[in-house]
Z-matrix of the N, CA and C atoms (Angstrom, degrees):
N
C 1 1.444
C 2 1.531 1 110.93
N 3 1.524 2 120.79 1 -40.68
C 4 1.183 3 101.79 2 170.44
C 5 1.461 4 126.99 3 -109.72
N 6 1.228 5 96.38 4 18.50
C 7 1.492 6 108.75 5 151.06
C 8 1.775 7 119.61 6 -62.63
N 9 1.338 8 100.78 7 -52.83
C 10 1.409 9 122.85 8 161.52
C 11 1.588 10 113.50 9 -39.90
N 12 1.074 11 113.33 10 -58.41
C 13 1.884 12 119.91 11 -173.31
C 14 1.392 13 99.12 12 -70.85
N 15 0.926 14 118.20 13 -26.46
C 16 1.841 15 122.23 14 -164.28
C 17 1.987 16 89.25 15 -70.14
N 18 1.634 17 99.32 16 -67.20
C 19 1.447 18 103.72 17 -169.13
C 20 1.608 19 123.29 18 -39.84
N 21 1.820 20 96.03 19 -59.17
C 22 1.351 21 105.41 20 149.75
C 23 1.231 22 117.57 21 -7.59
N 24 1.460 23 105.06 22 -92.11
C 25 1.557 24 121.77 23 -157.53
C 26 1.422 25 119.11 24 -47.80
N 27 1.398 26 105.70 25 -51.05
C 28 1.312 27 123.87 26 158.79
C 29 1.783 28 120.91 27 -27.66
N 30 1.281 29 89.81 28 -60.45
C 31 1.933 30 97.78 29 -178.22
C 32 1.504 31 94.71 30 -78.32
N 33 1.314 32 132.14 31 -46.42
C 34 2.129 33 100.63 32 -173.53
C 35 0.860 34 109.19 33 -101.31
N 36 1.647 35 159.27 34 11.51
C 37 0.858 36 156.92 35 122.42
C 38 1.865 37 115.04 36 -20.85
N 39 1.602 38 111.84 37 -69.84
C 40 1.294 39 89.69 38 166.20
C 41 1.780 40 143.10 39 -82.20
N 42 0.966 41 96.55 40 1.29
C 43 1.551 42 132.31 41 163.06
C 44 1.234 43 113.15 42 -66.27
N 45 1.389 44 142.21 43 -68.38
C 46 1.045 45 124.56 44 135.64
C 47 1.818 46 155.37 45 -10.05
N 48 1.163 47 83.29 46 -35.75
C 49 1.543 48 108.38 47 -162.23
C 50 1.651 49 107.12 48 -93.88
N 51 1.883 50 103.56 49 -53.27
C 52 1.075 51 108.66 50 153.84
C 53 1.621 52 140.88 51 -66.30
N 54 1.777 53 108.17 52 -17.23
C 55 1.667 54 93.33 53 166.34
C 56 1.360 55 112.42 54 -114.04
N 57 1.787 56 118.04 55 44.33
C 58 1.124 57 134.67 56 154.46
C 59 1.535 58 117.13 57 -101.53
N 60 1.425 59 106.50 58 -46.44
C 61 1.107 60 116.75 59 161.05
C 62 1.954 61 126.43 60 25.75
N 63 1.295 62 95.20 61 -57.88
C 64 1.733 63 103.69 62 178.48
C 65 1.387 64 107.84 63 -79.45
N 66 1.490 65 102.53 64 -38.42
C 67 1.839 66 94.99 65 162.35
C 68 1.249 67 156.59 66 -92.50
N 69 1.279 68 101.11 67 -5.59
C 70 1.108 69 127.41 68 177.97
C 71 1.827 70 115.81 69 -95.30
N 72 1.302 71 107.42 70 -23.77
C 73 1.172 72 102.10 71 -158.61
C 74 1.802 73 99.69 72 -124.87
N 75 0.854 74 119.56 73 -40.31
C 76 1.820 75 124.59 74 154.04
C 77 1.076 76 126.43 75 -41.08
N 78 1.504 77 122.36 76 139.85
C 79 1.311 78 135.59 77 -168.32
C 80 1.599 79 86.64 78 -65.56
N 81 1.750 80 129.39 79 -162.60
C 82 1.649 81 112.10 80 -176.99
C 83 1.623 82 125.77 81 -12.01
N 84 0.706 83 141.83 82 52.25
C 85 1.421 84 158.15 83 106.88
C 86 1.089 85 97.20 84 42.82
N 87 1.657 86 151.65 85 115.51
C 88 1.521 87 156.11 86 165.32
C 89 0.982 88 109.28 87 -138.23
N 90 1.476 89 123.41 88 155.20
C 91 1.528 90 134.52 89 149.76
C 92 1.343 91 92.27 90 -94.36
N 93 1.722 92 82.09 91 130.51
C 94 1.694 93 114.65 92 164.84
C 95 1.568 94 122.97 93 -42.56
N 96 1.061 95 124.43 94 121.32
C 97 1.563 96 149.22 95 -147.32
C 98 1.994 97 81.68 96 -85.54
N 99 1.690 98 112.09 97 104.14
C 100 1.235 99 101.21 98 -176.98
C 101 1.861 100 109.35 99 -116.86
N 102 1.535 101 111.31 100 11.34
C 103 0.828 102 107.15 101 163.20
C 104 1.610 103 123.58 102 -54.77
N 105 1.686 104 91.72 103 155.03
C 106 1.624 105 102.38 104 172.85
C 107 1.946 106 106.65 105 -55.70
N 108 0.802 107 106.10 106 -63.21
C 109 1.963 108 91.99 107 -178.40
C 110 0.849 109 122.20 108 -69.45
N 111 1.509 110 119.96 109 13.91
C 112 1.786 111 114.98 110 172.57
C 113 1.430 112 102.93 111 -108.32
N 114 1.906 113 120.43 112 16.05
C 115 1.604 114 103.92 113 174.07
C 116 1.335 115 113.18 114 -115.58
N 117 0.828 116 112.77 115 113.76
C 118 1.897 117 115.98 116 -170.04
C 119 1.287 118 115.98 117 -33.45
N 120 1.591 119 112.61 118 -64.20
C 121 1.389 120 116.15 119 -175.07
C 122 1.365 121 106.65 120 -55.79
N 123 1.603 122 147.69 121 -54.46
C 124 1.318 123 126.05 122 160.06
C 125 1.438 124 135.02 123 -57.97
N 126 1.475 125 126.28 124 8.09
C 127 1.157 126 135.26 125 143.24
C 128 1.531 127 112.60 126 -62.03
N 129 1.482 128 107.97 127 -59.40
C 130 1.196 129 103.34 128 -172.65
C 131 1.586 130 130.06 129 -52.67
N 132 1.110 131 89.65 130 -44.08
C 133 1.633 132 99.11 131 159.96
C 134 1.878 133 128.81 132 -67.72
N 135 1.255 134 110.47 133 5.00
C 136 1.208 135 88.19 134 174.31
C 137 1.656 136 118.12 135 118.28
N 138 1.648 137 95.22 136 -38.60
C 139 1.348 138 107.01 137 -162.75
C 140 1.368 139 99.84 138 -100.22
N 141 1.657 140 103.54 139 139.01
C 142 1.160 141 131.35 140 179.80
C 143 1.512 142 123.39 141 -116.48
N 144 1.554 143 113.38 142 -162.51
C 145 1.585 144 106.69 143 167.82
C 146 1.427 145 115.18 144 -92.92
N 147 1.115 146 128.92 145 167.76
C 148 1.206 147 131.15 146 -174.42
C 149 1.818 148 110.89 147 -83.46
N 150 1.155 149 114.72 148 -32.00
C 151 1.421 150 116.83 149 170.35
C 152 1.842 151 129.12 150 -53.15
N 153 1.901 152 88.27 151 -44.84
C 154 1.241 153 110.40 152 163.48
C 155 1.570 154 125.76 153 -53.22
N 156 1.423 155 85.11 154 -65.40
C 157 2.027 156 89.39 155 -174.91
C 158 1.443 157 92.41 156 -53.60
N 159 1.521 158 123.66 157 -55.93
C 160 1.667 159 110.15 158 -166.93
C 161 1.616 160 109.51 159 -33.95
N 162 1.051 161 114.44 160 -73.09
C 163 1.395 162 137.29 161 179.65
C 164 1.494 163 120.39 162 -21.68
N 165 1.553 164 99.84 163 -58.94
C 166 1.315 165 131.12 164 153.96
C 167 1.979 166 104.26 165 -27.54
N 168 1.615 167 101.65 166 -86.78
C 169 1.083 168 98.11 167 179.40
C 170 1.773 169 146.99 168 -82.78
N 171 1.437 170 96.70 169 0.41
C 172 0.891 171 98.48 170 138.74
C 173 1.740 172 150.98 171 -50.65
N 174 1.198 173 105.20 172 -40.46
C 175 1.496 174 118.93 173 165.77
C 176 0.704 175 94.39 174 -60.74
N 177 1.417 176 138.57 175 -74.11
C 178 1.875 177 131.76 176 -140.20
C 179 1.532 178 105.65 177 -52.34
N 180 1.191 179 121.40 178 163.71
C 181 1.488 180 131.80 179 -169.43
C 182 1.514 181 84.46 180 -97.31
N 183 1.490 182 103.62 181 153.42
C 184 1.652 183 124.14 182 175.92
C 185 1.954 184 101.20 183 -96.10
N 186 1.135 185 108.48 184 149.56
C 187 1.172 186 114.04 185 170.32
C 188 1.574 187 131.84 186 -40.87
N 189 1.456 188 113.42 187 -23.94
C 190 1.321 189 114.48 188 164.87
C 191 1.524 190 116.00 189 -94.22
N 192 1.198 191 135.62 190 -4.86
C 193 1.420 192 151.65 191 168.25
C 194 1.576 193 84.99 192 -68.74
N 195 1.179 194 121.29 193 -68.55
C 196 1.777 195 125.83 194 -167.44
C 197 1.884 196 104.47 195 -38.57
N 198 1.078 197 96.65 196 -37.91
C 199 1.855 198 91.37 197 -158.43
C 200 1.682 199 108.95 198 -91.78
């Protein structure tokens, strides 16, 4: 059994370590900004978050507000 935990430990321990890596080991240290409006190429296109556009359209006046 703790032969078992040892092996374990062994394998996520550096697994860990390595896909922390940017935070742990970098001067300001962050996790990568994985929101939808923090990726350019889906900016560029148009696409946003869904909270936003709501928001977005919500404000806008509806066609019978217009007349």
């Amino acid at each position: 059994m703790l032969k078992l935990f040892l092996i374990i430990l062994a394998i996520l321990l550096p697994a860990i370590l390595l896909m922390g890596y940017r935070v742990f080991f970098t001067k300001d240290g962050k996790f990568p900004h994985t929101h939808v409006e923090g990726n350019p190429g889906l900016r560029k296109k148009g696409i946003g978050c869904v909270k936003s556009q709501d928001k977005i359209e919500r404000k806008r006046k509806t066609i019978l507000e217009i007349e």
